[in-house]
N, C-alpha and C positions, 0 to 999 in steps of 0.2 A: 314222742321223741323230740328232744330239746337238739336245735343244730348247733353246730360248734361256729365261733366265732374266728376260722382258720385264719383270717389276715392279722387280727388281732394278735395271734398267741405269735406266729413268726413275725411283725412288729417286733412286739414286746419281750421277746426273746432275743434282738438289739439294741433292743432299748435300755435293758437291764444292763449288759455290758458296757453300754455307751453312758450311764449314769453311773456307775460303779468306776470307771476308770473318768469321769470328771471330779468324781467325788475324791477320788485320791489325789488328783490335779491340784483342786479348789484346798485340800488339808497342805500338801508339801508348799503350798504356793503360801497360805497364810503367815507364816514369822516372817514375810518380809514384806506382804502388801495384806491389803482386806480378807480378810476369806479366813480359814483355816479349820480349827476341829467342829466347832458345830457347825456352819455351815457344811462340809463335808459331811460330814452325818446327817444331815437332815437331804444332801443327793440321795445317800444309801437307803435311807428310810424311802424316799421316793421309787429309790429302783425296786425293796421290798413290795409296798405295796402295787406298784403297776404289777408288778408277777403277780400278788395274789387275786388283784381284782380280774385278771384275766386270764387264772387258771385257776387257784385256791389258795386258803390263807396257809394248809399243810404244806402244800408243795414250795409254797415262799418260804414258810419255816425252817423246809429241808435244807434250802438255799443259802442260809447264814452258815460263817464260817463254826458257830457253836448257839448253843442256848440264850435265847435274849438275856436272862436274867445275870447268863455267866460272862455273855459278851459285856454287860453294863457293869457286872463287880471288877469285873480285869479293868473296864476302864478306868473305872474310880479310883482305883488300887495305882496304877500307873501315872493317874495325874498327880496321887499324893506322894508317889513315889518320886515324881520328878524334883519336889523340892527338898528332897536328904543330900543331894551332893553340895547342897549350898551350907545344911547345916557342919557337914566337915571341911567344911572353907571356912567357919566363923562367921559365918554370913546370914542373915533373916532369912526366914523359912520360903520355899518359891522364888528368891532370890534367881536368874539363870544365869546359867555360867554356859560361856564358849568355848569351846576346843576347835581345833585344824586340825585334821586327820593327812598328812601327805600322803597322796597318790601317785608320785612321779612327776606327772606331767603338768598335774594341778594338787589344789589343796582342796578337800574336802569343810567345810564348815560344819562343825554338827553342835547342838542347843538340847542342853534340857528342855528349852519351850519345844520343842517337835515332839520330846516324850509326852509334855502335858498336852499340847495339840493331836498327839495320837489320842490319849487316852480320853479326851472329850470327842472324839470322834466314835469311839467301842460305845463309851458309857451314852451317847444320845443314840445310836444305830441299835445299841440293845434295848436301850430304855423306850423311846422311842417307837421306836421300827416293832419292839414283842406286844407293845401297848397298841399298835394301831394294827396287827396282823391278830392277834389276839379279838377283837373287837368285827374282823373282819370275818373271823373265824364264827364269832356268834352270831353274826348276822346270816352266814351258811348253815345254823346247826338251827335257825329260828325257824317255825313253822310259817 
């Protein structure tokens, strides 16, 4: 009978949500200081695997908002998708354009670059995060 690692798993069962909610910190903070889609993604990847090293690579799997492969295609998809609104501005492709969103009280700033910085965030959390859960997974299934 193998014991279970009880401190461990309630740890890291705040660990996850304290790295998952920096990780989106470190992405929205990036367009205007250091940080943004890959480094947030590589917190996510981090908070993947602590779940899996300390319960299983399945159960971290279950924990993605979807499929690594399909979290990593949506990213890819998004960050090229960020640079079309520039091409209907007459503008070089990834070009970004700014809007203000008014909100009453304040104005809102929103960037194509947040769409590209989402989308490098999906695309290294799936790529990434399935590659190294994936691997963690055969090291569980190895005799």
């Amino acid at each position: 009978m193998t014991s279970r690692p009880l401190l461990a798993e309630v740890f890291v069962r705040g660990l996850y949500i304290v790295l998952l909610v920096a990780s989106i910190w470190v992405l929205l903070r990036g367009h205007n200081a250091p940080g943004g889609g890959f480094i947030g993604g590589l917190l996510a990847v981090a908070a993947s695997a602590a779940y899996a090293l300390t319960f299983n690579a399945t159960s971290a799997l279950q924990r993605l908002p979807l499929r690594p492969a399909a979290l990593a295609a949506i990213g890819v998809l998004l960050s090229a998708a960020s640079g079309v609104p520039a091409l209907w501005s007459d503008l070089p492709f990834l070009t970004h354009l700014w809007v203000e969103l008014p909100l009453g009280i304040a104005d809102l700033p929103l960037s194509t670059v947040m769409v590209f910085d989402f989308g490098v965030y999906l695309c290294v959390w799936g790529a990434l995060g399935g590659y190294c859960l994936g691997l963690l997974r055969a090291l569980e299934e190895a005799p």
